[in-house]
C-alpha positions as CSV (number, residue, x, y, z in Angstrom):
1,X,-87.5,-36.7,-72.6
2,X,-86.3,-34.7,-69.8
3,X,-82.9,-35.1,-70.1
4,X,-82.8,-33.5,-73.5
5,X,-84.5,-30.5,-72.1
6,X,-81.5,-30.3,-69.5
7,X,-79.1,-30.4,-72.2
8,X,-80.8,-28.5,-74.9
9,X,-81.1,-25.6,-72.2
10,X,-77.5,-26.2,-71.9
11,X,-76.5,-25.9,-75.2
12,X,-78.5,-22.4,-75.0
13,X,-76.5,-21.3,-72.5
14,X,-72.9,-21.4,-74.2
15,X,-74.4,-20.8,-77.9
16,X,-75.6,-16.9,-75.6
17,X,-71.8,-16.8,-74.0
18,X,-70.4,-17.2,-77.3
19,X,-72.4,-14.8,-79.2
20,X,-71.8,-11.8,-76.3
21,X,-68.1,-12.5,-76.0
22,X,-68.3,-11.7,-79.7
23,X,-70.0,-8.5,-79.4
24,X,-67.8,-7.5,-76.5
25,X,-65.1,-4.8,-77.5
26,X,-61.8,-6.1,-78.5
27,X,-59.8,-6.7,-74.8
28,X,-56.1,-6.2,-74.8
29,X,-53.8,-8.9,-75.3
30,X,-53.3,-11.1,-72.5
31,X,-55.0,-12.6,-69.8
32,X,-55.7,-16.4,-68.6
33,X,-58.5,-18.0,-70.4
34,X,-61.7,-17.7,-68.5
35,X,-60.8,-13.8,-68.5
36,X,-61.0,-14.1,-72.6
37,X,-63.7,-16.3,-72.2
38,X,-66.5,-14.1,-70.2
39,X,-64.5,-10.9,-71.0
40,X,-62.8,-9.8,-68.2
41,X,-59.8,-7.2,-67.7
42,X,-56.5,-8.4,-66.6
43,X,-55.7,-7.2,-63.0
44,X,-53.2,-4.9,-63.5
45,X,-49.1,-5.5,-61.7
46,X,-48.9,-4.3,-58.2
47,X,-46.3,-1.3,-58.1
48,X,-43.1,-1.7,-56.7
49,X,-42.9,-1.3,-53.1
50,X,-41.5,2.3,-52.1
51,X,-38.2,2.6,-50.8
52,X,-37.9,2.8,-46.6
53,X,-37.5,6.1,-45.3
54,X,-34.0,6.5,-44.1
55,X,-33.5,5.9,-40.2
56,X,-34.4,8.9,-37.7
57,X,-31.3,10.4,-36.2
58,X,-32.3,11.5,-32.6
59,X,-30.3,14.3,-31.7
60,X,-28.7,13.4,-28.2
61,X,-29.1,15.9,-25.4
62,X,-26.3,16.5,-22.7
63,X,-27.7,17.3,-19.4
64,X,-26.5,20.4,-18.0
65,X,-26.5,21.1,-14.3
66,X,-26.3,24.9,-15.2
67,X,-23.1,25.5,-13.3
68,X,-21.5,28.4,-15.2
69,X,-17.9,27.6,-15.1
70,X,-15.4,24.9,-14.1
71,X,-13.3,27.5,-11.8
72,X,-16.4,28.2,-9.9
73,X,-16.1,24.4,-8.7
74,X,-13.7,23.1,-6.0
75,X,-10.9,21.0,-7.1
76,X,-11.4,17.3,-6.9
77,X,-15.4,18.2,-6.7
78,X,-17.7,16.7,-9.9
79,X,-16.9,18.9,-13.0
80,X,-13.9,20.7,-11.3
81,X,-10.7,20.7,-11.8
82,X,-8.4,18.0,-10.8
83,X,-6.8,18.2,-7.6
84,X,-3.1,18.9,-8.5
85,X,0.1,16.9,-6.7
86,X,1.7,18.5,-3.7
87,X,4.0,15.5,-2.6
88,X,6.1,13.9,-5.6
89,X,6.8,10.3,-4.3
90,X,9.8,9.2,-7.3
91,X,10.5,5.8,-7.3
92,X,13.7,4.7,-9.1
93,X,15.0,1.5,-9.5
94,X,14.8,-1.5,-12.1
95,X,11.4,-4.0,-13.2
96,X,10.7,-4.7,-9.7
97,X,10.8,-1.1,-8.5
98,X,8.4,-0.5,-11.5
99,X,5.4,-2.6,-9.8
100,X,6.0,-0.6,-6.5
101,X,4.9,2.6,-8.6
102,X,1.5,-0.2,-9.7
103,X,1.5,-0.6,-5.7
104,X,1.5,2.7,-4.3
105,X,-0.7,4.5,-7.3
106,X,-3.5,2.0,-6.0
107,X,-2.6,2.0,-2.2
108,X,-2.7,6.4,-2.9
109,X,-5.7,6.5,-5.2
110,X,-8.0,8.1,-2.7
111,X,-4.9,10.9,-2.0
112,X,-4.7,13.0,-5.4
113,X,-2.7,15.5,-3.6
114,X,-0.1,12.4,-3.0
115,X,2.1,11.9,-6.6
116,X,3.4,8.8,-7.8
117,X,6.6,9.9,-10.2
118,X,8.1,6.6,-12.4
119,X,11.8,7.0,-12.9
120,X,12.4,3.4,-13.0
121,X,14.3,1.8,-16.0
122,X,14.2,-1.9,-16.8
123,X,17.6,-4.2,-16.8
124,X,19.1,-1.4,-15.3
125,X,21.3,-2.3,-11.8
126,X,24.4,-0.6,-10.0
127,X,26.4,-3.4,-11.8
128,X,26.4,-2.2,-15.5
129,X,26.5,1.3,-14.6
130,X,27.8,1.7,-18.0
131,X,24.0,0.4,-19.2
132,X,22.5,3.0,-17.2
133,X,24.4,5.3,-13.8
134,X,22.1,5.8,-11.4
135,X,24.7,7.4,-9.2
136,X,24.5,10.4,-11.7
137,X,20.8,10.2,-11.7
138,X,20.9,10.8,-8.6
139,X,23.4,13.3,-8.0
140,X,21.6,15.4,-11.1
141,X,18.1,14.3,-9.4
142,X,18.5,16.0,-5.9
143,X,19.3,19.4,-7.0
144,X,16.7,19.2,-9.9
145,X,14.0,22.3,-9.9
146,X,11.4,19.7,-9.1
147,X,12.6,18.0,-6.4
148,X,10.7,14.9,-5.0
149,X,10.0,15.3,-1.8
150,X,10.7,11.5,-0.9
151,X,12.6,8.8,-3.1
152,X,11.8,4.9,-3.0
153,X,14.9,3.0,-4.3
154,X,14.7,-0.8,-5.1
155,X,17.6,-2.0,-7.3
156,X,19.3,-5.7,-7.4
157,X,17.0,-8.1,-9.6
158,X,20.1,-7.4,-12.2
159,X,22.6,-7.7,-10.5
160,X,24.0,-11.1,-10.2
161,X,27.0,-10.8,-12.2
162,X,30.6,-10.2,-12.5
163,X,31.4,-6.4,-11.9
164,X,33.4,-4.3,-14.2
165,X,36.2,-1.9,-12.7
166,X,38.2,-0.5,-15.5
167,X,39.8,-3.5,-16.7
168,X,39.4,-5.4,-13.6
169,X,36.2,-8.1,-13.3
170,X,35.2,-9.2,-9.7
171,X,33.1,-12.1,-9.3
172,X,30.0,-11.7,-8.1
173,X,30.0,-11.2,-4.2
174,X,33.4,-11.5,-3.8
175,X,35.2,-8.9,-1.3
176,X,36.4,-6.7,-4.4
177,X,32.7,-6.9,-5.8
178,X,30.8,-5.9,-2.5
179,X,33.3,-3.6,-1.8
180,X,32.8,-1.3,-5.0
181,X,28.9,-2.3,-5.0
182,X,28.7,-1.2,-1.0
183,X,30.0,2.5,-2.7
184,X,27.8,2.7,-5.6
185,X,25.0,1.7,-3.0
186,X,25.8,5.0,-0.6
187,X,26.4,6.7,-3.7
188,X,23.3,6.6,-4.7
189,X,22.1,7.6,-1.4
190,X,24.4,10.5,-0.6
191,X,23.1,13.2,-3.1
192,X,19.3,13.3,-2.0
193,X,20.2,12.8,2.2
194,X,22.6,15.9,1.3
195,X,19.5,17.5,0.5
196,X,17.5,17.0,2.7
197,X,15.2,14.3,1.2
198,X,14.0,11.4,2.9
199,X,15.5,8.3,1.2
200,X,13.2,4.6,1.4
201,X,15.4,1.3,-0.1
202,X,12.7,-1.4,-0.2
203,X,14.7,-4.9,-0.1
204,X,14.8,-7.9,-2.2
205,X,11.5,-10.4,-1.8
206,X,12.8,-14.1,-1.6
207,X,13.3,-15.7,-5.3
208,X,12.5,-18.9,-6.7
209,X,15.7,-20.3,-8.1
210,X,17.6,-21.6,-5.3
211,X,20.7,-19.0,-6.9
212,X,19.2,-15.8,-7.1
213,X,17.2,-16.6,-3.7
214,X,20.5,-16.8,-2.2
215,X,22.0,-14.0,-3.9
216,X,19.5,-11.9,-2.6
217,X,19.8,-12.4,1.0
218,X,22.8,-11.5,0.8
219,X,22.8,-8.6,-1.4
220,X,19.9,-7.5,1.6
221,X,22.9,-7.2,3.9
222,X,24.5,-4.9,1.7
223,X,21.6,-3.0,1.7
224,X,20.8,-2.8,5.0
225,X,24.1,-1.7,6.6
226,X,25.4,0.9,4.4
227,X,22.2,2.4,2.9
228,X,21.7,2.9,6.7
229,X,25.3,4.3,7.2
230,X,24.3,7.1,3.9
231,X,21.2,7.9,5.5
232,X,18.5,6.5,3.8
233,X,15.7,3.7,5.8
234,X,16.0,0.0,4.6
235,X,12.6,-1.4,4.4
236,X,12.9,-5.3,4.6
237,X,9.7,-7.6,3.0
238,X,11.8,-10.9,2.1
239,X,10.0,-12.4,5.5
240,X,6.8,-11.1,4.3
241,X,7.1,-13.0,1.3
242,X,8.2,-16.2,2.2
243,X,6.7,-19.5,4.0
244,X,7.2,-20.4,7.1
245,X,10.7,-21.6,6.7
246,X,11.8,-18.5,5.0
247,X,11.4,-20.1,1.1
248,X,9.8,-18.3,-1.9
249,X,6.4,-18.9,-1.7
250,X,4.1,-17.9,-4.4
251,X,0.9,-17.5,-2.8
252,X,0.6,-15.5,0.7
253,X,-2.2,-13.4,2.4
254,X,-3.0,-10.1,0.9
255,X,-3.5,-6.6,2.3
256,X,-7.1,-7.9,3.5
257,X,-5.6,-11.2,4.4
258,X,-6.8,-13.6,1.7
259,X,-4.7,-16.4,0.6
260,X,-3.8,-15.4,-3.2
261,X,-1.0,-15.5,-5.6
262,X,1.2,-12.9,-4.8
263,X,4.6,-13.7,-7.1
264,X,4.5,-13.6,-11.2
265,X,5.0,-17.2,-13.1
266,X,8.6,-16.2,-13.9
267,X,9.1,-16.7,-9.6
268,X,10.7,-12.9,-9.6
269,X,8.7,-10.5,-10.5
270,X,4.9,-9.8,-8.9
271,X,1.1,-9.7,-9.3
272,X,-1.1,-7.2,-8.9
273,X,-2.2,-8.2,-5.6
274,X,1.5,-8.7,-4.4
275,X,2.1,-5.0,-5.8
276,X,0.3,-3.9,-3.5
277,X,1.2,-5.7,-0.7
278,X,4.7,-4.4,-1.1
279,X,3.6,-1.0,-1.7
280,X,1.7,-1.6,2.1
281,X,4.9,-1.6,3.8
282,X,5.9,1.7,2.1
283,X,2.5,3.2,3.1
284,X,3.3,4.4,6.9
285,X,6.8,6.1,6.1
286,X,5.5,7.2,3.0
287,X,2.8,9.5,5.0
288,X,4.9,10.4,7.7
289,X,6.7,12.1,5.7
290,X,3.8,13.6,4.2
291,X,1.7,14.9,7.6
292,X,5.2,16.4,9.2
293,X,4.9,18.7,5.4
294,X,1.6,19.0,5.6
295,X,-0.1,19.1,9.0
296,X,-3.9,18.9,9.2
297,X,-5.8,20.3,11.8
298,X,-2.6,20.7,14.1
299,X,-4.2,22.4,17.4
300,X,-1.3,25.2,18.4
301,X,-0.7,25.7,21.9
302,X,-2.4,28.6,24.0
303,X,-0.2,31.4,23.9
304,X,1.4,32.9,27.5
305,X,-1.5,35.6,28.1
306,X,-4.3,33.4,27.7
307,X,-2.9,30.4,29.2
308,X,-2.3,32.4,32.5
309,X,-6.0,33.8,32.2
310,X,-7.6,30.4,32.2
311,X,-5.0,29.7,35.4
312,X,-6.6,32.9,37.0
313,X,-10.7,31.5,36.5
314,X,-9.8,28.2,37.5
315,X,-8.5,29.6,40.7
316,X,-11.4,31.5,40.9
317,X,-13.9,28.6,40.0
318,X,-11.8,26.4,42.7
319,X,-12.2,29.0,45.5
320,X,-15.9,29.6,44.9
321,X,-16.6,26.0,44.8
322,X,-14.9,25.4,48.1
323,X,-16.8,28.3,49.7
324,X,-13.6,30.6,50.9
325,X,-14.4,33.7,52.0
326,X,-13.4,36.2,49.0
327,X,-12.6,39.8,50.2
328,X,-14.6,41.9,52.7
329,X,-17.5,39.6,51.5
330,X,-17.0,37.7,55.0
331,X,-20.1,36.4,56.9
332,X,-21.2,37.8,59.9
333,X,-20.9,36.2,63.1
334,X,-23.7,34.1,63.7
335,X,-24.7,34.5,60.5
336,X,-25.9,31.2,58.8
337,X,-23.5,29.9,55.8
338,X,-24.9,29.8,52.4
339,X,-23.6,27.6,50.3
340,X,-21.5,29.1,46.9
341,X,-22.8,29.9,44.2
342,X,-22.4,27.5,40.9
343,X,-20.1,28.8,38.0
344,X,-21.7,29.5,35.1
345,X,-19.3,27.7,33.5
346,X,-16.9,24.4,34.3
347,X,-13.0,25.0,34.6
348,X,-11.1,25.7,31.4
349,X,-9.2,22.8,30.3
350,X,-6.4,23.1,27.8
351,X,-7.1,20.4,25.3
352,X,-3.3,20.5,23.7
353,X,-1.8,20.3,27.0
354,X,0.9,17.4,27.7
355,X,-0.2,14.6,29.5
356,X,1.3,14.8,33.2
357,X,3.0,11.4,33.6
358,X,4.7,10.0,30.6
359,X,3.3,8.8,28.1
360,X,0.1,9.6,29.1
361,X,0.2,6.8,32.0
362,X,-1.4,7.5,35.3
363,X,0.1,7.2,38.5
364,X,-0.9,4.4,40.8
365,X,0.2,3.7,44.8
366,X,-0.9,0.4,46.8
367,X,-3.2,2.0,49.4
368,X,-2.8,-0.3,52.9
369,X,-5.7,-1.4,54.4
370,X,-7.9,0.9,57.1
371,X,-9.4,-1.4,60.1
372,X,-10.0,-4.2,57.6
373,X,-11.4,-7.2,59.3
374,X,-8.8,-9.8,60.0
375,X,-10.9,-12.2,58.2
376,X,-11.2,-10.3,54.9
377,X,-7.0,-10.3,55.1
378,X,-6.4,-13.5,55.8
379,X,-9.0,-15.0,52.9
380,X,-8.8,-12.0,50.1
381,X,-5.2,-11.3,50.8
382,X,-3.4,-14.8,51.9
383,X,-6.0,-16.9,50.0
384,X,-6.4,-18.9,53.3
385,X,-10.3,-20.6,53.4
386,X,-12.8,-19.1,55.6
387,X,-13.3,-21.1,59.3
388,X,-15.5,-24.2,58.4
389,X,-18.8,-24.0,59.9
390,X,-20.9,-26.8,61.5
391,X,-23.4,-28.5,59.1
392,X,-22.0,-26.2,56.1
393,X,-21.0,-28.3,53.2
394,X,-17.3,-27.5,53.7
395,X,-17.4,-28.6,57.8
396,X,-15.3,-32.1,56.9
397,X,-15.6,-32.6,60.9
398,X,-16.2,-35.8,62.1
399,X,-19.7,-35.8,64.1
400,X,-19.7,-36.4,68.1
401,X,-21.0,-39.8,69.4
């Protein structure tokens, strides 16, 4: 009897949902059932999602340090101008000669004032002048507007061949050959010692193939003795570039003495870090040349009028120092001596004046001895021992019974 209460309730229940869904107004199309069932709107479609904003530009600011003008700045200083080349170091030669300009731009770096030029020209030699003449780069180079003011020659990597004189061909390094290649060598020499500037021929570093290693002792020789003769300095690094039995070596100590590769993988040409080892032994001539152009801080010498015054107050320093009577200022008899005054001021030394030994070496005289003990001569002087004395650890005597 219960039960169909419960159910008969029930049935009450839907019979009322039906009859109001009925009444309800008419809904639009669509929706899931239990939305048409108890008469619910459909949930209308999100909106599509707005397009991003584009991207912010931020305006970038350059900080000023409020410095008005470039020319108000030194040269060299941060924001000036460049410091501009005063010595032109030209550097002329073939692929090696190339890597001494590598060398000596690094080993100069902190010297703007100091220019490295390039004239170098690959597979050029003083063999095939007809390939390029650097005996008529050279004549045309020394009298040029811009003169350098010192040239760096290092030729020969090209030229281990027969030599062409006219119609004649000399094999190479036979008399005929080194005779015409001694020439070309002074040649190109001549022209800048004429006038007047320094000349620097590197020489050839040792080379791996047993051939061209020999070739280039040799042509070293040649180098040495008549670039000489024309003028210019030979500057020779094959030791410095070799082992210990005077072999190529491709590995060596570097300008601060680390053990690194020094020679390229073809066994002729070099690395950066051998680059600048041979521009190292360029360094020192390089800026002698420069400081005798361009002295710094060069302290001139007193000229006569002052020299002679600083002569006359020394005197006068000396004599009041030693406490000579000066002029009618003489003490009275019996009068006690006061000692002198002090100078105000110590004698006046001339700070640019030449050393007076040479060389700067002082003088030094063995000084015999005054009423020195006979005992201090014999031991400090002889090296005899001193007298042994009884019970002392050197008295070897043997004792009395």
């Amino acid at each position: 009897m219960r039960w169909g209460r419960v159910w008969g309730l029930v049935l009450a229940v839907t019979l009322a949902l039906f009859v109001g869904a009925s009444v309800a107004p008419a809904q639009t199309p669509g929706g899931n059932f239990f939305e048409q069932l108890f008469g619910l709107q459909p949930k209308p479609a999100p909106p599509p999602p707005a397009p991003a904003p584009p991207p912010r530009r931020v305006k970038r600011v350059e900080h000023k340090d409020y410095v008005p003008s470039v020319t108000t700045r030194a040269p060299g200083a941060p924001g000036g101008a460049p410091v501009q080349a005063t010595f032109h170091v030209e550097v002329i030669g073939d692929s090696l000669a190339s890597l001494v300009v590598d060398g000596l731009t690094e080993a100069f770096a902190d010297k703007p004032e100091i220019g490295i030029v390039n004239r170098t020209r690959e597979a050029s030699g003083l063999v095939r002048d007809d390939y390029y003449d650097w005996k008529k780069f050279a004549a045309e180079n020394a009298v040029a507007a811009e003169k350098p003011d010192i040239v760096v020659v290092m030729l020969g990597v090209n030229d281990g061949q027969a030599l062409h004189d006219g119609a004649e061909a000399y094999d190479t390094l036979s008399d005929k050959w080194t005779e015409i290649y001694a020439a070309r060598v002074e040649a190109v020499v001549a022209p800048y010692v004429a006038a007047h500037i320094p000349v620097v021929w590197v020489g050839l570093p040792p080379m791996r193939a047993d051939r061209s290693n020999i070739q280039a002792a040799k042509f070293n020789e040649i180098y040495r003795q008549h670039a000489e003769k024309a003028g210019a300095k030979f500057i020779d690094v094959f030791d410095a570039f070799a082992d210990q039995n005077g072999q190529y070596d491709a590995f060596g100590p570097n300008v601060d003495g680390q053990n690194v590769k020094l020679r390229a993988s073809d066994g002729i040409h070099f690395t950066k870090a051998g680059s600048r080892k041979l521009a190292h032994f360029l360094e020192a001539e390089i800026k002698r040349v420069f400081e005798k152009r361009n002295p710094e801080s060069e302290v001139a010498a007193l000229p006569p009028d002052i020299e002679q015054a600083a002569d006359d107050i020394n005197a006068q320093i000396r004599r009041e120092m030693s406490g000579e009577p000066q002029g009618p200022e003489v003490a009275a008899p019996g009068a006690p001596v006061l000692p002198p005054p002090r100078p105000a001021v110590g004698p006046i030394l001339q700070l640019t004046a030449r050393p007076i030994a040479p060389g700067g070496v002082l003088a030094s005289r063995t000084l015999s001895p005054l009423n020195e003990p006979p005992e201090v001569t014999r031991v400090f002087r002889t090296g005899e021992p001193f007298d042994p004395v009884s019970g002392r650890a050197d008295d070897f005597s043997w004792p009395k019974l």
